[in-house]
C-alpha positions as CSV (number, residue, x, y, z in Angstrom):
1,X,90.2,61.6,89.3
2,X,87.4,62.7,87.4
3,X,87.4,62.8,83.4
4,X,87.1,66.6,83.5
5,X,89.4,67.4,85.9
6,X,92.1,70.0,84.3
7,X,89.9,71.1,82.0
8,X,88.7,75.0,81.9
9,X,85.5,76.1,82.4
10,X,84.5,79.0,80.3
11,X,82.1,81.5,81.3
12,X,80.6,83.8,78.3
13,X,81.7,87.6,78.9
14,X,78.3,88.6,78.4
15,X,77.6,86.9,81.5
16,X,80.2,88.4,83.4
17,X,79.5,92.3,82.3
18,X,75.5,91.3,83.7
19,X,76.8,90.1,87.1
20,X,79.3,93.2,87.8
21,X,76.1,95.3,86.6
22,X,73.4,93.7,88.9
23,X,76.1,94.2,91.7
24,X,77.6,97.5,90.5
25,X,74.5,99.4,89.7
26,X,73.1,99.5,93.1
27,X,76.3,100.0,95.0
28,X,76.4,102.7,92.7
29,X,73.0,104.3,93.4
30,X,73.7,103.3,97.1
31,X,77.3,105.1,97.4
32,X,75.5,108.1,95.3
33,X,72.8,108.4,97.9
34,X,74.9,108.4,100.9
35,X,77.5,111.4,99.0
36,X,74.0,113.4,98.8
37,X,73.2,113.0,102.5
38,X,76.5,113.2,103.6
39,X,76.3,117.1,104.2
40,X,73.6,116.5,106.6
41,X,74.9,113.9,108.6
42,X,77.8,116.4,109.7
43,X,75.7,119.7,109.8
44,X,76.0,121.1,106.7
């Protein structure tokens, strides 16, 4: 067994809030993008 074993790593919430953005914010734009050109892809 290792001498940290059981213990918790913690990871700074700041941290957190800047991955779900670098991830979120172009899904975003992506998702955004596609509602926009939906009309056109059936027709519209």
């Amino acid at each position: 067994m290792s001498a940290r074993e059981g213990q918790e790593r913690r990871v700074p919430p700041v941290l957190i809030v800047l991955a779900w953005l670098w991830v979120g914010v172009p899904f975003a734009y992506g998702l955004w993008q596609l509602l926009l050109k939906l009309p056109a892809l059936f027709g519209g």
